[in-house]
N, C-alpha and C positions, 0 to 999 in steps of 0.2 A: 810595439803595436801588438795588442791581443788578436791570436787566431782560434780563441772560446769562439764557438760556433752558433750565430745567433739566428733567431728565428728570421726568415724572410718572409713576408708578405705574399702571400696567394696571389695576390694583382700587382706584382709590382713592375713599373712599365716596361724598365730595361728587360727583365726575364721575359715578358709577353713578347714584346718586340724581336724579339730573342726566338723563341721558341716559334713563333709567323714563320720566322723564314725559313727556321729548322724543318717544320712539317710539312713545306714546299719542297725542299732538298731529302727530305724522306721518302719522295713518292717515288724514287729509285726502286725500280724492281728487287734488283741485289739484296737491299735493304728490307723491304716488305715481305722476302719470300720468309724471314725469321719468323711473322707470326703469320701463318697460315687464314686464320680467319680475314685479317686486312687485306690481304693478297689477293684472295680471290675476291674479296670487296672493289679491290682496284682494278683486275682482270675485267672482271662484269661492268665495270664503270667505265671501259675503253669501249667497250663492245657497245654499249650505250648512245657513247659521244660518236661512234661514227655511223649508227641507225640514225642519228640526230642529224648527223650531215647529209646524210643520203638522203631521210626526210626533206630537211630544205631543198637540196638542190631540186628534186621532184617533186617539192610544194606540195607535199601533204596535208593534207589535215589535223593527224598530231604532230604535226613537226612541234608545238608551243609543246605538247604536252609530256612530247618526247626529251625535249630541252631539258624542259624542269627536272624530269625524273632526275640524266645525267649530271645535272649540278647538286641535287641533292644527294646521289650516290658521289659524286667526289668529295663535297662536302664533309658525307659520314668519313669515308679515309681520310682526307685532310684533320678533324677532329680526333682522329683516333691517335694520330701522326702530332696532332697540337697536346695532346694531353703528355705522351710518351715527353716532348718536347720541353714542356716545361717542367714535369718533373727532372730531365736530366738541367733544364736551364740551372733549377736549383744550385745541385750538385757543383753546375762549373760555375756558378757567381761564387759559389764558396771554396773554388779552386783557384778562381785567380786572386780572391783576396790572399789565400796561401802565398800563391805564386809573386804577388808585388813584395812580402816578406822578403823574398829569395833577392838576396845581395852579392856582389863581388868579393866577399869578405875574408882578408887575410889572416892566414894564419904563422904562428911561430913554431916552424918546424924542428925538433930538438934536431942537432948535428949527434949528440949521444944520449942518450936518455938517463944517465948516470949525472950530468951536469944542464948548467940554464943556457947555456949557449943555444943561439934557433937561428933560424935561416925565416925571412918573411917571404911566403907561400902565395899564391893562390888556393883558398881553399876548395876549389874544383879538383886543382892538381893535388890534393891528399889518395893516399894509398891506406888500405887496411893496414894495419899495422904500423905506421906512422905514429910516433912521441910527438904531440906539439903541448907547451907551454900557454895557461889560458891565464893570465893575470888579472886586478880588478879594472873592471870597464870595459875588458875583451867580451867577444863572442865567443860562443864556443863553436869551433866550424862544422865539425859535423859528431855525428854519434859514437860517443865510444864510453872506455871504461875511466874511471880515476885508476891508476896505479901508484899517484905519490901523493902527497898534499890533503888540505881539506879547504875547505873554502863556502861562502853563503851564494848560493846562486838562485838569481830571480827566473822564473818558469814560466813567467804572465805569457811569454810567449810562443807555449804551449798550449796551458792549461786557462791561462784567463785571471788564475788566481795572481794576485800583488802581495802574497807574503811571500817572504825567500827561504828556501830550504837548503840545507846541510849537505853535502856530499862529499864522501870521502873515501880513497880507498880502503879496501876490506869490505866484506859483512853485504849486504843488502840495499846498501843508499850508495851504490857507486856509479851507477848507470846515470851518464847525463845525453839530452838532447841538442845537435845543433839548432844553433838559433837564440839559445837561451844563454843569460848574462851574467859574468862572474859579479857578484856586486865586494866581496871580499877575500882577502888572503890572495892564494894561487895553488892552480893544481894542475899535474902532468896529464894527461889525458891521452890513450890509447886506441887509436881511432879502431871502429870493430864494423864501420859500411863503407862502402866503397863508391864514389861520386854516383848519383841518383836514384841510388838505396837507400838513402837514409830517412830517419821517420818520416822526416820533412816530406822527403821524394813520395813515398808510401800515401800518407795522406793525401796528397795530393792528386794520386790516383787511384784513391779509395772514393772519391766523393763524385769522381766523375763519372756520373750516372751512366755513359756511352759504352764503359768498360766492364757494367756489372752482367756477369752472368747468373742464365736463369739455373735458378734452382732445383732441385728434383720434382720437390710438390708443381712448382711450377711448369717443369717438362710433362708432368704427367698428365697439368690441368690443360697444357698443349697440345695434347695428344687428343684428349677428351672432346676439345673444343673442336680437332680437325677434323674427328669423325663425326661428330654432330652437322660442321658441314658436307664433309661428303654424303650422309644421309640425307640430306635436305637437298642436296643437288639432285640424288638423286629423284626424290622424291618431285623434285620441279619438273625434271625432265617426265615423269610416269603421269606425271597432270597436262604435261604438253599432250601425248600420247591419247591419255584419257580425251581429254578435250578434241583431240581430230576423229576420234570413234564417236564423241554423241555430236558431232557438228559442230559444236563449238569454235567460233575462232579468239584464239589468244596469240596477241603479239609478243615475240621474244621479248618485249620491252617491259610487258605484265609480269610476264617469270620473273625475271630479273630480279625486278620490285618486288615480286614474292618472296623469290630466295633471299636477297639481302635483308629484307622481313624476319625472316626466320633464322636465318643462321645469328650464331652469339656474339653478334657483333659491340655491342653493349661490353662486354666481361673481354670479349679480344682486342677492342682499343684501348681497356686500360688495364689491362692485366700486368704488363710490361712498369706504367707509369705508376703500381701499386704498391711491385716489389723496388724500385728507385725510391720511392719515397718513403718507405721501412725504414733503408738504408741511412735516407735524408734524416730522418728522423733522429736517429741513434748518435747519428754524425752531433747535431746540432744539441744532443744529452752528453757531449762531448765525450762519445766512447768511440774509438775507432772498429769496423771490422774487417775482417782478412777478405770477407765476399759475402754476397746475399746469403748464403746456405750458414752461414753461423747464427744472424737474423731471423732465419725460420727453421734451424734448430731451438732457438733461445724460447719463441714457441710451444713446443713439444714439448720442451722438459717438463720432466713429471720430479727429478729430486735435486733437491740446491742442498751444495756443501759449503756452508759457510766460519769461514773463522769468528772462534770464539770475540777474539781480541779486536775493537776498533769496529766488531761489526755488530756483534750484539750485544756487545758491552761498550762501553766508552772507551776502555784500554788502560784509565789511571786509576787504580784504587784511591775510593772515594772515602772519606767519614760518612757514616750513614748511620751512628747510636754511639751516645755517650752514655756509659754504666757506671754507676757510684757504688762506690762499697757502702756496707749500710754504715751507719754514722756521718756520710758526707750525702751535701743534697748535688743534686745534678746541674744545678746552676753554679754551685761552687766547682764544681770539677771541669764545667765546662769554661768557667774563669782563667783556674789555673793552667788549662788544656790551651785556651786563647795566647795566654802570653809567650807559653812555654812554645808556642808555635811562630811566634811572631819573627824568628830568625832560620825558621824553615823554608829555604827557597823550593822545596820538594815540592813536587802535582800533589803530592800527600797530604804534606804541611799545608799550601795553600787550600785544598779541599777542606782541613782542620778548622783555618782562619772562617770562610765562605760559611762555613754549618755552625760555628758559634754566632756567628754573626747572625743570621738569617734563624735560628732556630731560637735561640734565648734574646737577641736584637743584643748582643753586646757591642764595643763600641771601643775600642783598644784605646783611644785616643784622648777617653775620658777619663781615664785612668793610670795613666803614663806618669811615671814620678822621676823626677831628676834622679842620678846614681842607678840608676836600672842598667846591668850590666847582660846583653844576650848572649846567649851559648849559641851561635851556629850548628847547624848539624850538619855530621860529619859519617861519612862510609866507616872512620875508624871508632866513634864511639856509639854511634848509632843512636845518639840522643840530640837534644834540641833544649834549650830552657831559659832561663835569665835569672840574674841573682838581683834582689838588690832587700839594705836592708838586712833585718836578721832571715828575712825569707828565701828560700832556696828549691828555684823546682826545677822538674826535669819530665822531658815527655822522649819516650824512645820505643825502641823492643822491650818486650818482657825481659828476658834476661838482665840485658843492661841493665835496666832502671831497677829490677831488683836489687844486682849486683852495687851498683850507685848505693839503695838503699843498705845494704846491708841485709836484705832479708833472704834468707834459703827458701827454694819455692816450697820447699816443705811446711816452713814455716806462716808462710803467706794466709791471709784469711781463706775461708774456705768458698764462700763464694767468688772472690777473687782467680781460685782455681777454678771453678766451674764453669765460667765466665770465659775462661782463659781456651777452656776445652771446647762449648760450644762452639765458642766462633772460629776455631780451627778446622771442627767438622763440616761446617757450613761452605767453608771455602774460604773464609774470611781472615784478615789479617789483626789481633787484638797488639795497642799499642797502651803501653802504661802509663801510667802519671803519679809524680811521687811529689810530696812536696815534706821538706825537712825530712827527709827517712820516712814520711808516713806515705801510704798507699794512700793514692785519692780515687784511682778509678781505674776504666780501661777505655780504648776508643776502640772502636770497630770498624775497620776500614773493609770494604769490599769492591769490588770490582762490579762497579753498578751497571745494571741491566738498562738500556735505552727506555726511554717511558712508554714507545709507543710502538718496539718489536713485537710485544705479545699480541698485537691488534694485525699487525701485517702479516705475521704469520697465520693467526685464524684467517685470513683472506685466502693465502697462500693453500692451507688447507682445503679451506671449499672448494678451490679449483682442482684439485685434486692432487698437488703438492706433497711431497715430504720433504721436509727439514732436518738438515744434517747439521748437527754444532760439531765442529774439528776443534781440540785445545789439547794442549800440553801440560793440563793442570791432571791431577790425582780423580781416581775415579768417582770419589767422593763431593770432591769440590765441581767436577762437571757435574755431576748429578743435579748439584742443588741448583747452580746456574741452569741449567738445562730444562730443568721442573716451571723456575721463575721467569723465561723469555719464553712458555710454550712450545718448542723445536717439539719433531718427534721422537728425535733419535739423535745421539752424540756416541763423538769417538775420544776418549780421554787418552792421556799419555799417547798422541799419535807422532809417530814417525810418518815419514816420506814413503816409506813401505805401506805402513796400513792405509794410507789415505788412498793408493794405488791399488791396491788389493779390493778396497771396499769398492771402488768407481769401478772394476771389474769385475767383480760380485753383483754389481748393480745392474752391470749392463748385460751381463749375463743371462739376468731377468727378464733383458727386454725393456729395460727403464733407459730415459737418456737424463745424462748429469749433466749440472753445470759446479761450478767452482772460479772461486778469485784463489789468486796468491800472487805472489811478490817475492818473494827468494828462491833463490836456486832451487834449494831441497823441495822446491812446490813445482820445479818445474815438471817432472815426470807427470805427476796428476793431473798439471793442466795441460798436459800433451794428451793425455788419456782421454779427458774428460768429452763430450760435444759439443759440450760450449764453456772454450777456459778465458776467462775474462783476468787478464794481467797487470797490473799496477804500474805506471808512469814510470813511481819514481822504484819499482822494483828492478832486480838486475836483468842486464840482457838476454840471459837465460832465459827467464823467466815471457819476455815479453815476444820472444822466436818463437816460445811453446805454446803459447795462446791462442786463440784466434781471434780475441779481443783485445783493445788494449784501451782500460783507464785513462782517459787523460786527468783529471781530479784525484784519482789514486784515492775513492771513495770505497770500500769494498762493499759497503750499501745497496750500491748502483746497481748490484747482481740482479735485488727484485727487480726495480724497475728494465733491466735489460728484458725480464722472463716476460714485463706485461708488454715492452715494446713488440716481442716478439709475438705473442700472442696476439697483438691489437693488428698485426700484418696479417697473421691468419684469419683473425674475424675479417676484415676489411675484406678481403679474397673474395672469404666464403659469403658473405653478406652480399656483393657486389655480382656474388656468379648464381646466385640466387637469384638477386632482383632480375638479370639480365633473362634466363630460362625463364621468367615468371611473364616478363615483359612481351613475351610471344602471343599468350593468349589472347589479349585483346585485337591482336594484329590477324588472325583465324576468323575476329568476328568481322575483319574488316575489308580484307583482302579476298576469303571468299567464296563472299555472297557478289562479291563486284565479278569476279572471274565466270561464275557459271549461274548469275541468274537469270538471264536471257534463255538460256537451256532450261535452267530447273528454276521455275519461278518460284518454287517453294523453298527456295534457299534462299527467299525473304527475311524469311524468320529469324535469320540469324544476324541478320543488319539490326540489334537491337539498340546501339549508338544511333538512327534514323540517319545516318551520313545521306547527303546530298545527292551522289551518284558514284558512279564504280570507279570514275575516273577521279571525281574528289576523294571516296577512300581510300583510293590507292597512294595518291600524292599527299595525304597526312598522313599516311602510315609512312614512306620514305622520308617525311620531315621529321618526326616524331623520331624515329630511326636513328638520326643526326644529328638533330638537337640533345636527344638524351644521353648523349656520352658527352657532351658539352658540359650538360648540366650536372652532370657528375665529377668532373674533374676535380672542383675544392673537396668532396668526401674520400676519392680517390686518394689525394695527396695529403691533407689532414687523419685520414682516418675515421675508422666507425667507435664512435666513444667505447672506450674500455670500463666494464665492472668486471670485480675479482666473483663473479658466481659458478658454479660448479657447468659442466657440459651439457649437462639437459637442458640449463634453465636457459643456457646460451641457446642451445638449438631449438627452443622454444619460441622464442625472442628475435633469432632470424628467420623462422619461420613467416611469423608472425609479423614481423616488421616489413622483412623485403621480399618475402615467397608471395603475401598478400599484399601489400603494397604495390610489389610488381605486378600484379594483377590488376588490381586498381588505376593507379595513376594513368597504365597508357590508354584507359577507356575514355578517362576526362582528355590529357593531352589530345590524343585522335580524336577526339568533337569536338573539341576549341579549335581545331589545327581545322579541322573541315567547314566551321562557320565560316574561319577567315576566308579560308580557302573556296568557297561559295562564293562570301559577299564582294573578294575581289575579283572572281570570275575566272580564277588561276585554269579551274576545269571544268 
């Protein structure tokens, strides 16, 4: 059973159902006092319901009108409390599908790790450091290292993927996950968590949206929001004041309605439900993170260090130009290149086969003659070829296949050497082709650039981005790769030192990094970095130092982490905009109803014609209510992401939800107030 993280549905009934009751059992004080704005939303909404009771009991006049307010002020908390809700509903629909994974599952505990002798376990009851034996068809019970063996193990349930990969002690592919299925061989396994630690455990209480803490930007934007209320409190109370010096009378019931009016309560019911749904988000791009604050660093980065290999390159030296010495045409060489590859099981060899085929449309099969004898290639001769006939070719390294030939490269044609030199420069691998002792050509193998990095980095850039290529190649050969996928900057010949030195250089500046990697030697940097994004099937090391973790072991996935992150930030910032904007129309609503009886000329400002002071007021507490309502799908999906630079973004939220919010609540409060007229609410 895959635990790929798949998208749920915005209305789906269990989560809704789910989340109803959650935002009932929220309305704990305890609970509410975390977000300041909601709190005193629900304070003022008690004070409310019991003017509502005294009303009644004393058969007032407003008692209807004092009702209504009180349900709509619970209302807005309950909504705010339903939004929080179903973004964590998310999180734990996708903890208990983790959770029904989780099985009884025994394990074979070596008696000495030297021999297969095991003892059958509970694998609850494993110990760090623990030898068990995982053979084909086992689970693996919990996380640890390989130390003996090799074996194909399937990961689907992990990663989601159904191909099976390699692991084996030594090197960088030793690190396996419990849960996942030996499908071949066997291997000793070193357990390295200890019962409820392991990834499995982790996960499981990474998605649970109840657990996540707020983040800095978010404490800050906490802080921001609390003083907005307490200036608004204040400010209610100085117009109580005002109003008993000009005669005025206002009922505590009007303020109320004011302040909850005015304070941000829009951006404080779903501030909470914005940064869970980040989270959600990333979860279900199947990356794990360590906490929110890695999610809204991934954000902020302004430089990505990305490996050469696998991320902006394919990783296998590819054919990409067949070269004829003169006297031979390039159809012929790419014939003899065809056959001579035909016993190449290499990513090389077969890239050879794929580019004769697809470039000249050749066709092996049309040409295939009985007595056709293949040369496999081999590490020891470093050729490839087939005889048959008085014909005799050979495709390898230069050397060899000189050596084969019999030619001293001295003696070699001359553009044969020239040929030889470029592509060396370049970065490039030239492979030769000889046929009978003659020179037919060269191939060109390179290490091909993705088709459509150069386009995601220009994106990268306009956000104001830098691109770091990290390889291990010659300063020469990153050059040229580096020119060709647009990066800004690259480190050639890097060690585990310079990669460390640089991300410290970086941040020195005041820039915050991100980086993948997957081996030990990568671990320091991505302990370094602020957002170190660590590879599945990399070593443990590696995956403790991170604060992300790969589940697909794409190293790709870095962009999209930086837009995830960044799409949390616009959504924020988008959302605490509309919410501040959202106020204005509710000044034009709330008060002219408060002091026109005093000051008739505070007509003027009723330019909605709302019905009367009592109907203003009870659309603007509905309007209030509704609107964090009607936000919760953009909350939880997000405000759509472009790669454009900061201005155009800040242009864009301006424009979008600074005016918008201004807008929308003038139409919503006169719709809210026809109804509210025609069914005689006030």
């Amino acid at each position: 059973m895959s635990t790929k993280m798949q998208a749920l549905s915005l209305f789906d009934g269990a989560i809704l159902r789910r989340a109803a009751g959650d935002a009932v059992r929220k309305l704990d004080p305890r609970k509410l006092a975390r977000n300041p704005v909601i709190f005193v939303t629900e304070v003022v909404s008690l004070v409310v319901t019991i003017l509502f009771v005294r009303d009644v009991v004393t058969r007032s006049d407003v008692a209807f009108f004092t009702g209504q307010i009180a349900a709509w002020l619970w209302f807005t908390v309950l909504f705010a409390n339903f939004a929080e809700a179903v973004a964590e509903g998310r999180g734990k629909a996708q903890a208990d599908t983790l959770r029904r994974m989780r099985s009884d599952t025994m394990a074979k505990r070596l008696v000495d790790p030297n021999t297969r002798q095991y003892q059958s376990v509970n694998a609850l009851d494993l110990k760090i450091s623990d030898v068990v034996l995982v053979e084909a068809g086992d689970l693996i019970p919990s996380d640890g290292e390989v130390i003996e063996g090799i074996a194909s193990i399937n990961e689907s349930a992990i990663t989601g993927e159904s191909a099976p990969v390699i692991r084996e002690s030594g090197g960088d592919r030793s690190a396996v996950t419990g849960g996942t299925t030996v499908l071949s061989d066997w291997v000793k396994v070193k357990i390295t968590a200890a019962p409820g630690s392991t990834f499995l455990d982790r996960m499981i209480a990474l998605v649970e949206g109840a657990e996540r803490q707020k983040t800095p930007n978010e404490v800050a934007l906490s802080i921001l929001l609390s003083g907005l209320t307490l200036i608004f409190l204040v400010v209610c109370v100085t117009l109580w004041c005002l109003a008993g010096y000009s005669g005025t009378t206002l009922t505590v019931t009007v303020l109320i309605a004011l302040l909850v009016c005015l304070i941000p309560t829009t951006i404080g019911g779903l501030l909470s439900a914005i940064g869970i749904a980040g989270m959600d988000r990333l979860i279900r791009f199947n990356v794990v993170a360590t906490s929110g604050r890695a999610v809204e660093a991934a954000g902020d980065v302004d430089t990505l260090l990305l490996d050469k290999t696998g991320t902006i390159t394919f990783g296998n030296r590819m054919a990409s130009e067949f070269i004829a010495v003169p006297g031979v045409t390039e159809r012929q060489l790419a014939e003899a290149t065809l056959f001579a590859s035909l016993a190449d099981e290499t990513p090389e060899g077969r890239s050879i086969v794929a580019y004769a085929r697809s470039k000249y449309g050749l066709a092996e099969q049309n040409h295939l003659a009985e007595g056709m004898s293949f040369v496999s290639f081999s590490a020891h001769t470093r050729m490839s070829g087939v005889d048959f006939g008085v014909r005799t070719i050979r495709k390898g390294a230069v050397d060899a296949i000189l050596r084969f030939a019999g030619i001293a490269m001295n003696k070699a044609p001359a553009p044969f050497r020239q040929t030889v030199d470029r592509i060396a420069r370049t970065g490039g691998t030239p492979l030769a082709v000889a046929e009978d002792g003659k020179l037919l050509g060269l191939v060109h193998l390179k290490d091909t650039v993705k088709p459509d990095i150069r386009d995601r980095f220009a994106a990268l850039r306009a956000m104001g981005i830098k691109t770091v290529m990290v390889t291990g190649d010659n300063p020469v050969t990153a050059a040229a790769i580096a020119s060709e996928a647009g990066v800004d900057d690259f480190i050639a010949e890097a060690t585990p030192e310079d990669k460390l030195a640089y991300i410290r250089k970086e941040q020195q500046g005041g820039r915050l990094i991100a980086m993948c990697g997957d081996g030990t030697n990568d671990a320091p940097a991505l302990a370094q970095a602020d957002v170190g994004v660590a590879m599945q099937t990399g070593t443990q090391a590696a995956r403790e130092a991170g604060n992300m973790v790969d589940l697909d072991s794409n190293p790709t996935k870095l962009i999209e982490i930086v837009e995830i992150g960044k799409q949390l930030l616009m959504t924020r910032g988008s959302l605490t905009t509309f919410s501040i904007a959202n106020d204005v129309a509710k000044y034009f609503a709330i008060i002219p109803a408060l002091f026109i009886v005093t000051y008739p000329e505070l007509g003027a400002l009723n330019i909605m014609k709302l019905a009367s002071p009592q109907s203003a007021i009870l659309s603007a507490v509905i309007f209030n209510a509704l609107i964090i309502i009607a936000l919760i799908p953009l909350a939880l999906k997000g405000v759509a992401y472009r790669p454009v630079g900061a201005a155009a973004l800040l242009r864009r939220n301006i424009l979008v939800y600074g005016v918008g919010g201004i807008l929308v609540p003038f139409i919503g409060i006169k719709a809210l107030d026809l109804l509210v007229s025609t069914l005689h609410l006030a």
